[in-house]
N, C-alpha and C positions, 0 to 999 in steps of 0.2 A: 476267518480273520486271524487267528490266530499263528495259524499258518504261515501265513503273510507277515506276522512280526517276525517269525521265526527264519524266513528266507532272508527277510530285511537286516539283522541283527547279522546272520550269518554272512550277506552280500558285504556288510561293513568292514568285519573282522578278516574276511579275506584282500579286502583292497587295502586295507592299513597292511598286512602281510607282508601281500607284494610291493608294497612303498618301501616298508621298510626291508626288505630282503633286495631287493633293489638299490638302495642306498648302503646296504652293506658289500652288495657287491662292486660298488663303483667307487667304496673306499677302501674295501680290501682286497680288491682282484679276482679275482676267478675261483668258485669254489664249486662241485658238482650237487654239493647236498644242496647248496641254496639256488641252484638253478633248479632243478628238481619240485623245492617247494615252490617257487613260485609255479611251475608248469602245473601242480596240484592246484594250487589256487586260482588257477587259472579256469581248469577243469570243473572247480567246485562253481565258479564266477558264472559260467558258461548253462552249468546245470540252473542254478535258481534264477538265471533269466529263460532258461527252455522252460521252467515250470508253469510259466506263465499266471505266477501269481506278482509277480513284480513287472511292472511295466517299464520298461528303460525311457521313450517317448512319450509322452501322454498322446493318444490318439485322438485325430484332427473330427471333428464334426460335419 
């Protein structure tokens, strides 16, 4: 369980990330370090749904 808060906590903090490195990029242009972060966050995004302690769909019955 705890786990799970911890993937959940960490899944948040990375998409608020990429919003905002995102919106930095589309107001300042082109920068390599924040394409970068977000490709990390991406990465990390990617990891705690393979963990399979976060379900993205709730699974049908």
């Amino acid at each position: 369980m705890k786990d799970k808060v911890y993937l959940i906590i960490i899944s948040l903090s990375v998409i608020a990330t990429i919003i905002i490195k995102a919106l930095e990029l589309l107001k300042g242009g082109y920068n390599f370090d924040k394409i970068l972060v977000i490709i990390w966050c991406l990465i990390a995004l990617f990891y705690c749904i393979r963990s399979k302690k976060i379900q993205v769909l709730p699974k049908g019955e």
